[in-house]
C-alpha positions as CSV (number, residue, x, y, z in Angstrom):
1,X,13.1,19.2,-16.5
2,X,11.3,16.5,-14.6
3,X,11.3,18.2,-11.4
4,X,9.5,21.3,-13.6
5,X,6.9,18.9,-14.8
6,X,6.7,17.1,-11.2
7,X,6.3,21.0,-9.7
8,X,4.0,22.1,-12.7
9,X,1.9,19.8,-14.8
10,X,2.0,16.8,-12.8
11,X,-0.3,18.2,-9.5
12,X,-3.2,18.8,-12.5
13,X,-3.3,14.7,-13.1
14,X,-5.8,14.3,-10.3
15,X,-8.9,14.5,-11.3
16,X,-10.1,16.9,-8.5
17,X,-7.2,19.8,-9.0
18,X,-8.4,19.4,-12.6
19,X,-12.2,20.4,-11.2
20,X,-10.9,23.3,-9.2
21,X,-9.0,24.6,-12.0
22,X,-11.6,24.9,-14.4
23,X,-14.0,26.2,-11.9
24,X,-11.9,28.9,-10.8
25,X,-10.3,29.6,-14.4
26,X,-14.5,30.0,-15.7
27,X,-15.1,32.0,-12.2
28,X,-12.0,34.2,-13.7
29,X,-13.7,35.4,-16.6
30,X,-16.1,37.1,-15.3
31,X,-15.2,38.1,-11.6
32,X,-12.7,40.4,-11.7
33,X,-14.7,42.5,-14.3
34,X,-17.3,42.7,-11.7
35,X,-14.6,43.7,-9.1
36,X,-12.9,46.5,-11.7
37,X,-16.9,48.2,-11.8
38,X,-17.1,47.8,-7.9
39,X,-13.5,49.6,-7.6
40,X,-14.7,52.6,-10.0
41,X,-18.1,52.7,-8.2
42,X,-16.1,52.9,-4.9
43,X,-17.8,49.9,-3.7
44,X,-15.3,47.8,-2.5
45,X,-16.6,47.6,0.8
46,X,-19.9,46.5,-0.6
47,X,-18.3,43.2,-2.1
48,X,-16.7,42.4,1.6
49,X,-20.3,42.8,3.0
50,X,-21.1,40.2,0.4
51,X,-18.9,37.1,0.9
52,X,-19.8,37.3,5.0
53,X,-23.5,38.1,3.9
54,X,-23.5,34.6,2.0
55,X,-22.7,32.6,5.3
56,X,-25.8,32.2,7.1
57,X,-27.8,31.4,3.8
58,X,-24.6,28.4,3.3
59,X,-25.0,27.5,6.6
60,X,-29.0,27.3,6.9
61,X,-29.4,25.6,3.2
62,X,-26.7,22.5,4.7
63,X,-28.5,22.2,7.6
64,X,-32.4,22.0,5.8
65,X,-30.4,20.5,2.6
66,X,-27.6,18.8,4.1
67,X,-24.2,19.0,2.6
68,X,-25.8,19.8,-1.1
69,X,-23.7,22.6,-3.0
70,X,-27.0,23.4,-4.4
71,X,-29.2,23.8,-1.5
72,X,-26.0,25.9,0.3
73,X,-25.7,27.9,-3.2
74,X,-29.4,28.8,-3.2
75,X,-29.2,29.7,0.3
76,X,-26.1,31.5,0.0
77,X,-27.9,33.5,-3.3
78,X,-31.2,34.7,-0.5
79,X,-28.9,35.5,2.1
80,X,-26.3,37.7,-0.2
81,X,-29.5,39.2,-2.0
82,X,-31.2,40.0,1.2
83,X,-28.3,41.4,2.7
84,X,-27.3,43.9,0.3
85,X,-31.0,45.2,0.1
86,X,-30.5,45.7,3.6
87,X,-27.1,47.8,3.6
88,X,-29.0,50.0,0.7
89,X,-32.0,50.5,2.9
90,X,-29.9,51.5,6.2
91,X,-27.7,53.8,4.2
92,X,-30.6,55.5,2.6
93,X,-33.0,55.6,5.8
94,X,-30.4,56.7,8.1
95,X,-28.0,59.6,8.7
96,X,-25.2,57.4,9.8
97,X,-21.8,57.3,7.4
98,X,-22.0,54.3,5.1
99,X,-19.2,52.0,6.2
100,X,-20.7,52.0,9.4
101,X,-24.4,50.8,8.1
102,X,-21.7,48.0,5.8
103,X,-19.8,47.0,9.2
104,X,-22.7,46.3,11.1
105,X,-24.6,44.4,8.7
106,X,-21.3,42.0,7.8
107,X,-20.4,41.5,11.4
108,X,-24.0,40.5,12.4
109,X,-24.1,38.3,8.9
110,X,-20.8,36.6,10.2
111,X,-21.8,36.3,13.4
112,X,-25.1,34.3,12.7
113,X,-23.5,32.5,9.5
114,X,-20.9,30.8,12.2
115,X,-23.4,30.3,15.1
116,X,-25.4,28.4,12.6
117,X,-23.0,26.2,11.4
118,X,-21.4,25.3,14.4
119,X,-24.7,24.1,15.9
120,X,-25.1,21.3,13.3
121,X,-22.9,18.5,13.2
122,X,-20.9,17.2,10.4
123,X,-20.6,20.9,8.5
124,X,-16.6,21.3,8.2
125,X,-16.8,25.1,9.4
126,X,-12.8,25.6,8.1
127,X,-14.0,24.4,4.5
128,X,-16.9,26.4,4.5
129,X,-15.0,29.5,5.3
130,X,-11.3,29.1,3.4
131,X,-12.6,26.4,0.7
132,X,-11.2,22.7,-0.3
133,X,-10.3,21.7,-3.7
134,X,-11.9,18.3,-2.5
135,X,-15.3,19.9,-2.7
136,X,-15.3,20.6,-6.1
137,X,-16.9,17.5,-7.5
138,X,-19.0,17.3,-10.8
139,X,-21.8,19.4,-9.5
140,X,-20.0,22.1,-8.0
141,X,-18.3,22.2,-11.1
142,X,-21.5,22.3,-13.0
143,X,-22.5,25.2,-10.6
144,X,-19.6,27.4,-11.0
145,X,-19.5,27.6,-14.9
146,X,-23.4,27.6,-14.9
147,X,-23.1,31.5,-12.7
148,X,-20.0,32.3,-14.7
149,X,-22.1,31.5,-18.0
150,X,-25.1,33.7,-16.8
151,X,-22.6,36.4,-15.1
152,X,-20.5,36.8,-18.3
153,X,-24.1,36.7,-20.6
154,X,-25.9,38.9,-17.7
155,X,-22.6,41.4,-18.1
156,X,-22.6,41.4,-21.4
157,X,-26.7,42.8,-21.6
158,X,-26.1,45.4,-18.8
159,X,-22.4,46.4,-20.4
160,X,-23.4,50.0,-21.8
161,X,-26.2,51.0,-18.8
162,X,-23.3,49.8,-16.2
163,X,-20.7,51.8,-17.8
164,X,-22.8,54.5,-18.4
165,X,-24.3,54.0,-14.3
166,X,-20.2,53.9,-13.2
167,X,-19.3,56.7,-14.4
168,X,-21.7,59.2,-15.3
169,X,-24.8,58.3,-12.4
170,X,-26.5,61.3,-12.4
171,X,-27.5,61.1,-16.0
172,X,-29.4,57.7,-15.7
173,X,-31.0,58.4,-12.6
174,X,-32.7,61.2,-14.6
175,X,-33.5,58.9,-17.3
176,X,-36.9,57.8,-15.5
177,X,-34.8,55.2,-12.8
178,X,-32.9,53.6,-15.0
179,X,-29.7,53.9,-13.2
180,X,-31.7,51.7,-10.0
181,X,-32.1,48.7,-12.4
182,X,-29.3,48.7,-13.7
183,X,-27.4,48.8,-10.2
184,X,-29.6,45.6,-9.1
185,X,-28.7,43.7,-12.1
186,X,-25.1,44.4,-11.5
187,X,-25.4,43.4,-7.6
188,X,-27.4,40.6,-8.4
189,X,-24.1,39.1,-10.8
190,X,-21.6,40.2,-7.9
191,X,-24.0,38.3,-5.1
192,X,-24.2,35.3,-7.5
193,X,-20.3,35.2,-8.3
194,X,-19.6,35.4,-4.4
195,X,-21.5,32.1,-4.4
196,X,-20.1,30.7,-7.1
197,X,-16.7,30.6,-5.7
198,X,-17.4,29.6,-2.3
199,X,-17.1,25.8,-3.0
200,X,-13.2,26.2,-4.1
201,X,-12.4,29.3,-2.3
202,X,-14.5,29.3,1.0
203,X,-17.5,31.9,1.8
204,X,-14.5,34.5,3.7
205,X,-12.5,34.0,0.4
206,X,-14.6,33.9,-2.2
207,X,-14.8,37.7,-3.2
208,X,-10.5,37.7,-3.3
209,X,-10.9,36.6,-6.6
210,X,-13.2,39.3,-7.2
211,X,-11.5,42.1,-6.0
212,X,-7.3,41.5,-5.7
213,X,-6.9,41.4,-9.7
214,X,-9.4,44.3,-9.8
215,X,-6.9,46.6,-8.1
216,X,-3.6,44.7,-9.1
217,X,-5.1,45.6,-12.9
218,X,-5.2,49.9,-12.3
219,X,-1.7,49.7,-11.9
220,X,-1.4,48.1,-15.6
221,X,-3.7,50.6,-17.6
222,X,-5.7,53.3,-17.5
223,X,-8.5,52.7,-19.7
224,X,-11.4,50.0,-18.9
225,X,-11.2,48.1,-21.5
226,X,-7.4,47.9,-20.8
227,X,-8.1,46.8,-16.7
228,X,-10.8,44.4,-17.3
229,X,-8.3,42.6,-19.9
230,X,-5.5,42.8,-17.0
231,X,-8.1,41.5,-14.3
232,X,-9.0,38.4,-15.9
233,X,-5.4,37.6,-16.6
234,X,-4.5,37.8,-13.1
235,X,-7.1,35.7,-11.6
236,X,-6.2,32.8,-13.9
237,X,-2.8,33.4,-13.2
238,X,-3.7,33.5,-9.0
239,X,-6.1,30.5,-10.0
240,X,-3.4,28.6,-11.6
241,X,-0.8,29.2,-9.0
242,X,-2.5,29.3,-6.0
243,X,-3.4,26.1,-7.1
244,X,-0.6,24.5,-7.4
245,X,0.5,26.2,-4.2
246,X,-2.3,24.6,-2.5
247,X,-1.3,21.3,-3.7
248,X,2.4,21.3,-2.4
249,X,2.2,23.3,0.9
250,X,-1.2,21.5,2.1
251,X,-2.8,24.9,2.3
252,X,-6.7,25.4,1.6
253,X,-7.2,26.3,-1.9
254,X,-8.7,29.5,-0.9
255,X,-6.2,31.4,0.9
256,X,-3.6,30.3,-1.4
257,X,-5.3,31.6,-4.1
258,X,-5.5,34.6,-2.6
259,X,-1.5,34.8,-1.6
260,X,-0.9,34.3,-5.0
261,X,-3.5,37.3,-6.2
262,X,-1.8,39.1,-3.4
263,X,1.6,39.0,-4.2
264,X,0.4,39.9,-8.1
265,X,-1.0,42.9,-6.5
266,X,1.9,43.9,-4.6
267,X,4.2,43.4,-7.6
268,X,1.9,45.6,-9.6
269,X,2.3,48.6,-7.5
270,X,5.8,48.4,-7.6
271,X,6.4,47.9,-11.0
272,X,3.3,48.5,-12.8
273,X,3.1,51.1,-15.4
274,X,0.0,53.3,-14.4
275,X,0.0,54.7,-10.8
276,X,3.1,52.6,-9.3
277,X,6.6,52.8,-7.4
278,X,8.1,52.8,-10.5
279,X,6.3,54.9,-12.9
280,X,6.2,57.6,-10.1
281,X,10.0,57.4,-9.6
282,X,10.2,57.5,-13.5
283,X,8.1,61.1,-13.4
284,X,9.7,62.3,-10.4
285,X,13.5,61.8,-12.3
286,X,11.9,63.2,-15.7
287,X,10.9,66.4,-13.4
């Protein structure tokens, strides 16, 4: 029984594991809703173009700002703004297929988000792209349930339009360019989650959260509703664990929270009940 409590409970006594867990846990609300509407608009891509499109925007606000979560956030908010009106505009102007326009525009993000923060001294470029549970002091706390306040309250106004915009697009666009407004909204609260996590979780990380409960939760319903419910519940499961994985095997908080979100994943395919191993073995013996 002690070793359970030594393994479980006892890792959240420090003060800064506490931190990280209720940032993540408040980034978990509202996340992996986002990344359940990015999976039905077949976006997913979009959200990878994010989390690399945040770097050079980190990297320029800590070098103007020095190591301020705020000025890296605001930074990070620009650059992941800027960048995904500039993957719309290439794969609207041009004839070229759209995960090429979304490669080049991530790689080039990447590319300059590194150079930058390599040239100035004292930026940790391994926390700023896999995350530290050490950086989440009282303001990056503050940060990351302020954007999980406005993203659940920014969700919640756009609900019915972004429903309506997933799954039926044609209808709004008709309805005198609606369906535009709504789409920037809902990028807008992906770009600002992406920033939101990248204190804990790391700029390469931070859209894992997003996006492995989203498609771990298909495999446990088929109705929205039903997969939003299942999303949140695994990212505060990953959060939790990975957590406490980080904490014993000395591994950034990021990637282990993404192990943990991964391996829920991998169990929901094989023994989820919608679209899994098992529930496909289960029709093919009924047949």
């Amino acid at each position: 029984m002690m070793a359970l409590h030594d393994l479980l409970i006892a890792p959240f006594g420090f003060l800064f594991l506490r931190r990280a867990l209720v940032g993540c846990m408040a980034l978990s609300l509202v996340a992996p809703p986002l990344g359940v509407f990015l999976t039905i608009r077949r976006m997913s891509l979009t959200a990878d173009v994010l989390q690399h499109g945040i770097l050079p925007g980190v990297a320029l606000g800590a070098i103007f700002g020095g190591l301020s979560l705020w000025w890296m956030g605001a930074g990070g908010l620009i650059a992941g703004l800027g960048v995904a009106l500039l993957a719309g505009v290439i794969t609207r102007a041009t004839d070229g297929r759209e995960d090429s326009g979304f490669a080049g525009v991530y790689l080039l993000a990447l590319a300059a988000g590194v150079a930058l923060a390599t040239r100035e001294r004292g930026i940790d470029l391994t926390h700023l792209l896999f995350g530290s549970v050490l950086a989440v002091d009282d303001h990056a706390l503050i940060l990351m349930a302020a954007i999980a306040s406005v993203g659940l309250l920014g969700l919640a106004v756009i609900w019915r339009g972004l429903v309506l915009e997933s799954l039926d697009p044609l209808f709004l666009r008709a309805q005198a360019g609606r369906g535009a407004l709504f789409h920037a909204a809902f990028m807008t609260l992906v770009v600002l989650c992406v920033v939101g996590g990248f204190a804990a979780l790391g700029t390469l990380m931070s859209v894992g959260l997003m996006m492995l409960p989203a498609i771990a939760a298909r495999h446990w319903s088929r109705f929205l509703s039903g997969q939003i419910l299942a999303s949140v519940l695994v990212a505060l499961a990953a959060a939790v664990l990975g957590l406490l994985l980080s904490f014993h095997a000395n591994l950034p908080a990021g990637p282990a929270i993404l192990l943990v979100a991964g391996g829920i994943w991998l169990l929901s395919i094989a023994v989820g009940p919608e679209e899994s191993l098992r529930a496909r073995a289960a029709i093919a013996a009924h047949d």
